[in-house]
N, C-alpha and C positions, 0 to 999 in steps of 0.2 A: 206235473209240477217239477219236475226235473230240470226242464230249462232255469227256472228260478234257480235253482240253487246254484245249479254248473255254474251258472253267471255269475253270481253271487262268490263264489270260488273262483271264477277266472277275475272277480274284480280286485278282490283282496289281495291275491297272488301278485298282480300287476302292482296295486298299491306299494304291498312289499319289496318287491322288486324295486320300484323305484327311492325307498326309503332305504334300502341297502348300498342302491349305489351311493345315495344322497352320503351315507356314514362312511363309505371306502373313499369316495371324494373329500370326504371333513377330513380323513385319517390322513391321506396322500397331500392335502392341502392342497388341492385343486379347487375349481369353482365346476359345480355339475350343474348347469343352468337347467335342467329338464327337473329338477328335484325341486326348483323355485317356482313353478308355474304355478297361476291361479288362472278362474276364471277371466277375472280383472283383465291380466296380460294378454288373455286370448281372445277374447271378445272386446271388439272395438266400442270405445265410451261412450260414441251415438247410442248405442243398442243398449248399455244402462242405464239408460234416464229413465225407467219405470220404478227403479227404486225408491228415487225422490218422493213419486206419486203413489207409492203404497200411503192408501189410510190411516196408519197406525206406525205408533213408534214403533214398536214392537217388530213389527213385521219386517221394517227399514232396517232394523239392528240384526234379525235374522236374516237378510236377504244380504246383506253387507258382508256377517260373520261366514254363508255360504262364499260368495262372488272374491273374500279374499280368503278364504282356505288354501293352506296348498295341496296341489292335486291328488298327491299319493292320501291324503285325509280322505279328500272327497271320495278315492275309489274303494277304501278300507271300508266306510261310513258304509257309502251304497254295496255293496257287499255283504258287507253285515246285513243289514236290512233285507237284503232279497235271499239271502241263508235265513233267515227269520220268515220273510212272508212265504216264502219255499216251503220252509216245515210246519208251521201252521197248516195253510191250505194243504199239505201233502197228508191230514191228517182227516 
């Protein structure tokens, strides 16, 4: 169960990482465009159209709040999470 966790640690770190620069970019008054990325930006809008067809509101308002997160979130989140399922199962 080690992989989970490392990973889980290289994901956070990288989140970080880019949430640093994202604040040294705000301070210098620069634009860090790699600190603004979402799913959205990176995946082409043909390939989201299964949002729409989710079942349920709910699910469309959750797939939405993922798809426009920005990235250094999404890797913090998943990070967490597999530091989490890491130590569980490691137990």
């Amino acid at each position: 169960m080690f992989k989970k966790t490392f990973m889980g640690g290289v994901l956070i770190v990288a989140g970080l990482f880019l949430l640093v620069f994202k604040a040294i970019a705000g301070f210098m008054e620069m634009d860090f465009t790699a600190a603004n990325l979402t799913l959205e930006k990176m995946i082409p809008a043909e390939n989201l159209t299964w949002v729409e067809r989710l079942p349920w509101e709910v699910l469309q308002t959750a797939a939405d709040a993922v798809i426009l997160a920005p990235l250094y979130v999404l890797l913090i989140v998943m990070g967490v999470f597999l530091m989490v399922l890491g130590g569980i199962m490691d137990k």
